[in-house]
DSSP file (Angstrom, degrees, kcal/mol; ACC not computed):
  #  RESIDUE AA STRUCTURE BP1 BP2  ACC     N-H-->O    O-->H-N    N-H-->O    O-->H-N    TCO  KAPPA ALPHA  PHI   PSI    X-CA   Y-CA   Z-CA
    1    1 A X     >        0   0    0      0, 0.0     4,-2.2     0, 0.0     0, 0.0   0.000 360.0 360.0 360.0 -37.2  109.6  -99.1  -35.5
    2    2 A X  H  >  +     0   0    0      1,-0.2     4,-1.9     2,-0.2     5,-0.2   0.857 360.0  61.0 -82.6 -17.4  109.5  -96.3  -38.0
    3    3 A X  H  > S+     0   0    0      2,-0.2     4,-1.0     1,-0.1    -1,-0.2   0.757 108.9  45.6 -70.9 -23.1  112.9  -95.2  -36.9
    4    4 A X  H >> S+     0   0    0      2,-0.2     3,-1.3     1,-0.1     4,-0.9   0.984 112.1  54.7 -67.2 -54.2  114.1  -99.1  -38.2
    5    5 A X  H >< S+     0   0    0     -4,-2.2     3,-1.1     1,-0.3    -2,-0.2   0.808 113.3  36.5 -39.8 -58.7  112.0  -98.4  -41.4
    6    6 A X  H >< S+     0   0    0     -4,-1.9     3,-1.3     1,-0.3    -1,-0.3   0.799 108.6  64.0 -67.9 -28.3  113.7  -95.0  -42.4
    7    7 A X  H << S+     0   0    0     -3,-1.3    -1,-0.3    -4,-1.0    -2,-0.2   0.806 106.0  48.5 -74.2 -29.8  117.2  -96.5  -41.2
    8    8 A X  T << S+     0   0    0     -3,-1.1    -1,-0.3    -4,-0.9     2,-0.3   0.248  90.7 103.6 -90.3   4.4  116.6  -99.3  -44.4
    9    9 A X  S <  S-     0   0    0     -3,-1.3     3,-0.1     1,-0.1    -3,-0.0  -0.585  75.8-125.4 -89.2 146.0  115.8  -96.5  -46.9
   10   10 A X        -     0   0    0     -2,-0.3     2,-0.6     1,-0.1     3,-0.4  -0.158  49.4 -74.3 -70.8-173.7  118.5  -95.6  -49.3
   11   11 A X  S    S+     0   0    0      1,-0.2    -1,-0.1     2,-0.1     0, 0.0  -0.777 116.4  15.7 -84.2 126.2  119.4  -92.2  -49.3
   12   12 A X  S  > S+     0   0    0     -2,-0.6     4,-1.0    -3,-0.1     3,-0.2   0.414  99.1 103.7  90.6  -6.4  117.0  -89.5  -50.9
   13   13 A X  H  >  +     0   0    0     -3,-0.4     4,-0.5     1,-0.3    -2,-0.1   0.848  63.8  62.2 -91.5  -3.9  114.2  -92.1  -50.9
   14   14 A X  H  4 S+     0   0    0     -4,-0.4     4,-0.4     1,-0.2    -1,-0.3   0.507 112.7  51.3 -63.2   6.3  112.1  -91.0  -48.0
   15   15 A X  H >> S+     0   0    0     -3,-0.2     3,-1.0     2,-0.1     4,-0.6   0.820  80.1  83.3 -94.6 -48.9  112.0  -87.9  -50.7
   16   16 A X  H >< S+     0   0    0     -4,-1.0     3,-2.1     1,-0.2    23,-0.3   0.760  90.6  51.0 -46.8 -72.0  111.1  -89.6  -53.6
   17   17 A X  G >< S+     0   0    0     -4,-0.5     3,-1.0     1,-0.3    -1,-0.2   0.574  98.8  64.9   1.3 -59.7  106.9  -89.4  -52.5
   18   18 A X  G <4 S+     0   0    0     -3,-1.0    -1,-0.3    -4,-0.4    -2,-0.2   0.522 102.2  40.5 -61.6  -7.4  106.8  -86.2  -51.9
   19   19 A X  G << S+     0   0    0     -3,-2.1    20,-0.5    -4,-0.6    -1,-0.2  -0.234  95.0 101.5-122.0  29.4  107.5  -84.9  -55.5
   20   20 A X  E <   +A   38   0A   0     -3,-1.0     2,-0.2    18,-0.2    18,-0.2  -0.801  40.9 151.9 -93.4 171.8  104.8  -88.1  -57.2
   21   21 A X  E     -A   37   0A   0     16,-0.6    16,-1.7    -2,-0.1     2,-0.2  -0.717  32.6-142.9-171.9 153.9  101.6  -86.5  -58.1
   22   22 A X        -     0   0    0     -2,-0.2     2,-0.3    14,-0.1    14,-0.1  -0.785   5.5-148.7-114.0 170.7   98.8  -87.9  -61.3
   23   23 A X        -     0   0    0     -2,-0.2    12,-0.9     2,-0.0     2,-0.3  -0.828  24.0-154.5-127.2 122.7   97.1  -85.6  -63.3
   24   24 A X  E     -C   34   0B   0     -2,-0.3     2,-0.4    10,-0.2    10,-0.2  -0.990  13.5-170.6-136.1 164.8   93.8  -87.4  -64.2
   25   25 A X  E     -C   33   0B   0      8,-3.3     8,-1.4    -2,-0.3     2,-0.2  -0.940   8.7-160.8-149.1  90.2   91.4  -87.0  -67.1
   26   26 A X  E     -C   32   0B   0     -2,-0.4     2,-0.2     6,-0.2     6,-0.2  -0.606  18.9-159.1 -94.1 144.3   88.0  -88.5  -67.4
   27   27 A X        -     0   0    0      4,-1.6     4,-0.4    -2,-0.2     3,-0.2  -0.655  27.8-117.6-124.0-157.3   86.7  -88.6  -71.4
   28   28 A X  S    S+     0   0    0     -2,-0.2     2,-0.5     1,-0.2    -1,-0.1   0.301 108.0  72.4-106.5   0.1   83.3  -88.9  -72.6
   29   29 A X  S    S-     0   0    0      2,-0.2    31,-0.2    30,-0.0    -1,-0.2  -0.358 124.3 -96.4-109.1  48.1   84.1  -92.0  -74.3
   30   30 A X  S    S+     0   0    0     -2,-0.5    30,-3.0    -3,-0.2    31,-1.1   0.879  82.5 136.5  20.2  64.8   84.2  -93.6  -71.1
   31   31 A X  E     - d   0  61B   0     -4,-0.4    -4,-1.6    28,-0.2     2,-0.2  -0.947  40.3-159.5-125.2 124.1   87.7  -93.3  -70.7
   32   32 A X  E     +Cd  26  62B   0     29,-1.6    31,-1.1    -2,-0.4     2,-0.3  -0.729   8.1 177.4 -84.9 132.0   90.5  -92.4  -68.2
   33   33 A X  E     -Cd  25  63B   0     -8,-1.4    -8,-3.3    -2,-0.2     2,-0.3  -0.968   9.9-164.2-127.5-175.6   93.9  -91.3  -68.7
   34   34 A X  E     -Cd  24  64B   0     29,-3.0    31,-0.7    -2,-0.3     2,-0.5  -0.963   9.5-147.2-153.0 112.0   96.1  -90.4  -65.8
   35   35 A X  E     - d   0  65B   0    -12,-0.9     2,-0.4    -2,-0.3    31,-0.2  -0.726  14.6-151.5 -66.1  85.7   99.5  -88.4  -66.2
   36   36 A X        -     0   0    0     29,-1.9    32,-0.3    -2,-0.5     2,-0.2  -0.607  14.3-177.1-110.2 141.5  102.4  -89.4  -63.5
   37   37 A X  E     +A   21   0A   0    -16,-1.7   -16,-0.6    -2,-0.4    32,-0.2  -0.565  42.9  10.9-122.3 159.7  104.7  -86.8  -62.8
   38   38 A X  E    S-Ab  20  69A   0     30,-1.6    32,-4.0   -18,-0.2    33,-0.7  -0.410  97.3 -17.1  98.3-173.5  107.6  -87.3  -60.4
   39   39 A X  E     - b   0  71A   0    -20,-0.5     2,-0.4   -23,-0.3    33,-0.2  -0.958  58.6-146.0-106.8 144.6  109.7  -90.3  -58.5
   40   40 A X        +     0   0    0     31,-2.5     2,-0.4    -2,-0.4    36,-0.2  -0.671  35.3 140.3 -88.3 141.9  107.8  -93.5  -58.4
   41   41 A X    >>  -     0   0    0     -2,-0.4     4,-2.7    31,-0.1     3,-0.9  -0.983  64.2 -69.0-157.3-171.0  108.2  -95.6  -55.4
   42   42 A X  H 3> S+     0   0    0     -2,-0.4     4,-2.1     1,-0.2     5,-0.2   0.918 131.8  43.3 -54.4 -44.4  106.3  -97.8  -53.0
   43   43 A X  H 3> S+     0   0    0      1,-0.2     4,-0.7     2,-0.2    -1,-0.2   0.887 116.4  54.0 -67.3 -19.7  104.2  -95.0  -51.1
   44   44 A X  H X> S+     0   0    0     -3,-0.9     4,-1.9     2,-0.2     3,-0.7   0.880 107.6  53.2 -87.5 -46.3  103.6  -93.5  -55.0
   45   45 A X  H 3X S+     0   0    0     -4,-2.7     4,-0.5     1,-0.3    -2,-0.2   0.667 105.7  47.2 -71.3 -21.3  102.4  -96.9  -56.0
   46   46 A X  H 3X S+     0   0    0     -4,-2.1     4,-0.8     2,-0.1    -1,-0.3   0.701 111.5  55.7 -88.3 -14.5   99.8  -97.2  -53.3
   47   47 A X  H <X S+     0   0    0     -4,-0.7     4,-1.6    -3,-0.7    -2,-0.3   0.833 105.7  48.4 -53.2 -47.9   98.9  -93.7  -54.4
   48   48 A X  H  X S+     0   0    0     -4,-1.9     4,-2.5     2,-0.2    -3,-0.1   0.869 110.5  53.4 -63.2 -37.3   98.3  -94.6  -58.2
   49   49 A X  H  X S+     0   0    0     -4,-0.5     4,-2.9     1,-0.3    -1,-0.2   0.691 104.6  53.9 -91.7 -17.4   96.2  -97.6  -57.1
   50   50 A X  H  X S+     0   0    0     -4,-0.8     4,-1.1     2,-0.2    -1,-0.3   0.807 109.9  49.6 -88.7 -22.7   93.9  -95.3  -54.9
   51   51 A X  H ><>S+     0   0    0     -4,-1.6     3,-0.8     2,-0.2     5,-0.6   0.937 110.4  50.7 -52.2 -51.6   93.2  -93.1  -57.9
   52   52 A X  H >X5S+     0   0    0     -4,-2.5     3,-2.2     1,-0.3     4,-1.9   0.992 109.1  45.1 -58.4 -64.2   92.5  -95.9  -59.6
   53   53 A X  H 3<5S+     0   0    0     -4,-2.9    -1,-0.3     1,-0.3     4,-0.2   0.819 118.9  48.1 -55.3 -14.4   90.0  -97.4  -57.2
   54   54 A X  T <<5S+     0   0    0     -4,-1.1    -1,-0.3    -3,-0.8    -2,-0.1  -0.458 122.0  26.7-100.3  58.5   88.5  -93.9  -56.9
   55   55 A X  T <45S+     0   0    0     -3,-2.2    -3,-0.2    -2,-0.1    -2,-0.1  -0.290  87.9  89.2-146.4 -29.3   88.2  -93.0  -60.7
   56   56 A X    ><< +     0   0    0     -4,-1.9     3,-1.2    -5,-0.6   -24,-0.1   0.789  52.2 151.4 -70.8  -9.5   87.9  -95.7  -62.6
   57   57 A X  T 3  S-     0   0    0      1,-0.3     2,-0.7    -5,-0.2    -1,-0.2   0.411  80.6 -28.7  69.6-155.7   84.2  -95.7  -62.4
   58   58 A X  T 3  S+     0   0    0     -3,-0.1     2,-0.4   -27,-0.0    -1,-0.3  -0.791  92.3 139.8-127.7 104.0   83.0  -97.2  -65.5
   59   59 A X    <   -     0   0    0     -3,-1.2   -28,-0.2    -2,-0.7   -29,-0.1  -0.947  37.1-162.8-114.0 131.4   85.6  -96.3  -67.4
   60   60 A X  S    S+     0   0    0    -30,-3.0    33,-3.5    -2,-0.4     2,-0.3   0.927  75.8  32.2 -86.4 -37.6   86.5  -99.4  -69.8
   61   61 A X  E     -d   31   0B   0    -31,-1.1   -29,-1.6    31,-0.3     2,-0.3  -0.825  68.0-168.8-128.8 134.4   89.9  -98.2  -70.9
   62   62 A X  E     -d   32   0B   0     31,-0.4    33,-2.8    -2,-0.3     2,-0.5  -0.991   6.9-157.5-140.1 150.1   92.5  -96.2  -68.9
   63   63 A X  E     +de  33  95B   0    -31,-1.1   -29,-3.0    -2,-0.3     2,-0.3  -0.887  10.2 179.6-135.7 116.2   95.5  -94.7  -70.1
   64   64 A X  E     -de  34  96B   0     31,-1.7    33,-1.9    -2,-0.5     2,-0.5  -0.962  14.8-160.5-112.1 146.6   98.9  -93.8  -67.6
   65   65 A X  E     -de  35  97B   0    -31,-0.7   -29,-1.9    -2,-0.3     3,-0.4  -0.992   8.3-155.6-121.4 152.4  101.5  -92.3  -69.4
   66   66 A X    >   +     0   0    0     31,-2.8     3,-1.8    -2,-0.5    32,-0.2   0.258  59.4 110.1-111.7  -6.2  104.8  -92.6  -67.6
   67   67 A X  T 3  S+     0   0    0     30,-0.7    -1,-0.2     1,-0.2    31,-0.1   0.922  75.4  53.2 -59.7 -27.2  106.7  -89.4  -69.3
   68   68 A X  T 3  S+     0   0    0     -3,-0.4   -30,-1.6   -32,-0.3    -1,-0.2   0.309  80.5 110.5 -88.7  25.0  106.7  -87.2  -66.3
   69   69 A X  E <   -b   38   0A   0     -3,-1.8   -30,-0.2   -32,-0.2   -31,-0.2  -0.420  46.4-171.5 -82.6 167.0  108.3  -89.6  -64.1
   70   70 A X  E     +     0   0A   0    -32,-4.0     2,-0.3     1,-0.5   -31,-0.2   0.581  69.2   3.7-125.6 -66.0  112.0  -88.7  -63.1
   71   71 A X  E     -b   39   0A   0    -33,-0.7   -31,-2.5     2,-0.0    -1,-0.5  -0.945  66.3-151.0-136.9 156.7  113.3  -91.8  -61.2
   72   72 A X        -     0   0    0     -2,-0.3     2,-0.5   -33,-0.2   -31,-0.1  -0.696   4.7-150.1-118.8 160.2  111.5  -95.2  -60.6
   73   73 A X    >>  -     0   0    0     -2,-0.4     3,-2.9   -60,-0.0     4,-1.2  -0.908  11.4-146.2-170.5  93.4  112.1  -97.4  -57.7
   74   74 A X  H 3> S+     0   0    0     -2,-0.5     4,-2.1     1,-0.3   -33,-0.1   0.598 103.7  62.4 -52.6 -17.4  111.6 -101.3  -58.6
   75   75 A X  H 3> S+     0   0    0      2,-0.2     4,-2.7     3,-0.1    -1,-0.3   0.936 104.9  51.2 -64.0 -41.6  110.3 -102.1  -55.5
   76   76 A X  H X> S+     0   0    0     -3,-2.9     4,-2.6     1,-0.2     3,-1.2   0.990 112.6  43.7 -24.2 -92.1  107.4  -99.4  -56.6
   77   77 A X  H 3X S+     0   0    0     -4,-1.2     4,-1.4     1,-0.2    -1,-0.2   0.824 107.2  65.0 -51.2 -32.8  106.8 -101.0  -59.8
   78   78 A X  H 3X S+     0   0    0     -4,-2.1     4,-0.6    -5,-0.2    -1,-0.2   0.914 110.0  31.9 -48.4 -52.3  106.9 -104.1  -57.9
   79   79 A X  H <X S+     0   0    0     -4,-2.7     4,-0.8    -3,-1.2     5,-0.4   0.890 110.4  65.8 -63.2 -49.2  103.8 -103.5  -55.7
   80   80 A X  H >X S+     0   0    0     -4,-2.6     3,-3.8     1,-0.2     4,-1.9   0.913 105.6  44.9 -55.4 -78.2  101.8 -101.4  -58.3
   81   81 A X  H 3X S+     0   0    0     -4,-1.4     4,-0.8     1,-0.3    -1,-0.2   0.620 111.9  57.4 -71.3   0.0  101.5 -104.5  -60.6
   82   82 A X  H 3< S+     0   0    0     -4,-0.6    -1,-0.3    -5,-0.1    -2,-0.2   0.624 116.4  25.8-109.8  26.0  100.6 -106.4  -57.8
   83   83 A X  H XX S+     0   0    0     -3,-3.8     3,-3.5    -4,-0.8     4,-0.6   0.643 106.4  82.7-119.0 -48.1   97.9 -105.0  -56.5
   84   84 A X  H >X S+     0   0    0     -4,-1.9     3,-2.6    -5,-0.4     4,-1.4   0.801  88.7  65.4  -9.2 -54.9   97.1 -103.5  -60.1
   85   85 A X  H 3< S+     0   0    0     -4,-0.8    -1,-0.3     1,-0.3    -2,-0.1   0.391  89.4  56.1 -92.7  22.6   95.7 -106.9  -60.6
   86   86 A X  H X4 S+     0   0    0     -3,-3.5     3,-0.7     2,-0.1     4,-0.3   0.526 107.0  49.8 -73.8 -27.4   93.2 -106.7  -58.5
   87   87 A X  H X< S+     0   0    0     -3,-2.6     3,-3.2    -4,-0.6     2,-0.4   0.887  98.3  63.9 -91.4 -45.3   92.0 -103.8  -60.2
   88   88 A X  T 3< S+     0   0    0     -4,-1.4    -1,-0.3     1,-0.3    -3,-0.1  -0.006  90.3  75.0 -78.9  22.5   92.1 -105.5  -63.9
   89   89 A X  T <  S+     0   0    0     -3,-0.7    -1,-0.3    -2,-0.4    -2,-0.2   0.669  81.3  68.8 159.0 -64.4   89.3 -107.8  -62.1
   90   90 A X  S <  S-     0   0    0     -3,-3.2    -2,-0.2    -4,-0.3     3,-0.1   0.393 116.4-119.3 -59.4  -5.3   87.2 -104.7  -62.7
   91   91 A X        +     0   0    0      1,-0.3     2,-0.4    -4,-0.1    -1,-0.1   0.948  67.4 143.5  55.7  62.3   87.4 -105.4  -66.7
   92   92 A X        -     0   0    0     -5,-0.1     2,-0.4   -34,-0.0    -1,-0.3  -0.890  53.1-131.7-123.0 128.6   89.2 -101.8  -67.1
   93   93 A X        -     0   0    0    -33,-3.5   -31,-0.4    -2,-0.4   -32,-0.1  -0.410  26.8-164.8 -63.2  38.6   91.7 -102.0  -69.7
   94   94 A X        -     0   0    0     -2,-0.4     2,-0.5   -33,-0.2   -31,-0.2  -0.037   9.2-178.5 -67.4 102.7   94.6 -100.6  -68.2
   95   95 A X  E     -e   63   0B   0    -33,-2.8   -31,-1.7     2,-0.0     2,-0.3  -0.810  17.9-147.7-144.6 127.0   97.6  -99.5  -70.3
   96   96 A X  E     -e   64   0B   0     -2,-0.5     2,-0.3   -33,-0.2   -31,-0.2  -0.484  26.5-178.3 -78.4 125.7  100.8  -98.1  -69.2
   97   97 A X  E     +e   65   0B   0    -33,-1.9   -31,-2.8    -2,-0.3   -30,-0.7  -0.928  23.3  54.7-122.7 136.1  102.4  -95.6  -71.8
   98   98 A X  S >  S-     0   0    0     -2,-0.3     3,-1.2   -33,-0.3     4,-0.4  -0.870 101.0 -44.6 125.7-172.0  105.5  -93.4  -72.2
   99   99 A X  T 3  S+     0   0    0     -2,-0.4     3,-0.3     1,-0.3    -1,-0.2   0.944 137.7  52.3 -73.1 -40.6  109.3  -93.4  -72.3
  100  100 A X  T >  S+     0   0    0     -3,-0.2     3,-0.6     1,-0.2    -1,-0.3  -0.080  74.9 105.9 -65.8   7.5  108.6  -95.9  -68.7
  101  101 A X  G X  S+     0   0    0     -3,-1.2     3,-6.0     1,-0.2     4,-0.4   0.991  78.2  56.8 -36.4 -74.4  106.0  -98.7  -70.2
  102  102 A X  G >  S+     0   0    0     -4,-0.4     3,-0.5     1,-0.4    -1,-0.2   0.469 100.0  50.4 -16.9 -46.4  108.6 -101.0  -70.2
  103  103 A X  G <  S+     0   0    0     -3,-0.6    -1,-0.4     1,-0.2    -2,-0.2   0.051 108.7  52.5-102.1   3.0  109.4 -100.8  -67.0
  104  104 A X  G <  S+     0   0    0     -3,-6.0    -2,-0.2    -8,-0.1    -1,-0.2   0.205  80.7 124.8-121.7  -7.6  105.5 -101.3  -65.9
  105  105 A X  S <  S-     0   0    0     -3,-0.5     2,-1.4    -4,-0.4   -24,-0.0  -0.444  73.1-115.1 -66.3 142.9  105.3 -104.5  -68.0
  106  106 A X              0   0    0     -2,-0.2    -1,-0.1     1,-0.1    -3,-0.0  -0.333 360.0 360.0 -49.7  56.0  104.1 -107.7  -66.0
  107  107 A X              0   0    0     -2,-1.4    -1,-0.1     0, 0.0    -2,-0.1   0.631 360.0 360.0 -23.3 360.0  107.4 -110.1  -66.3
């Protein structure tokens, strides 16, 4: 089964995972931001959303900024915003920031 999985991967995206990683930042004004650094994809996107469910705490407002990303993979962005809105449940403000917003907005 996993041998099908990798056989459906473009080339160079079993990679992309290994180079994601956040940065995260709690501030006394009960805020998070969280710095992502890397290629985004689907395995990155279930990564972001387990930082989130482990940090966000009572934090009202949280802040990602998307400049250190290198390449994005829509299926990625696809997943993050849908499980993302499980999370905005939690009445966390959540806003994506950088040269990659755009590309995290909710269609």
């Amino acid at each position: 089964m996993v041998a099908f999985k990798t056989d459906l991967l473009m080339a160079g995206e079993e990679d992309m995972a290994k180079t994601f990683r956040v940065s995260t930042k709690e501030n006394k004004n009960q805020s998070l931001a969280l710095r992502l650094f890397g290629d985004f994809d689907a395995t990155s996107a279930c990564e972001l959303i387990n930082v989130l469910n482990n940090n966000i705490g009572s934090s009202t407002k949280v802040a990602i900024d998307t400049d250190g990303l290198r390449n994005i993979s829509a299926f990625g962005v696809d997943l993050f915003l849908l499980r993302v809105s499980g999370l905005n449940a939690m009445q966390a403000d959540i806003e994506v920031t950088g040269r990659f917003s755009g590309v995290f907005q909710d269609a």
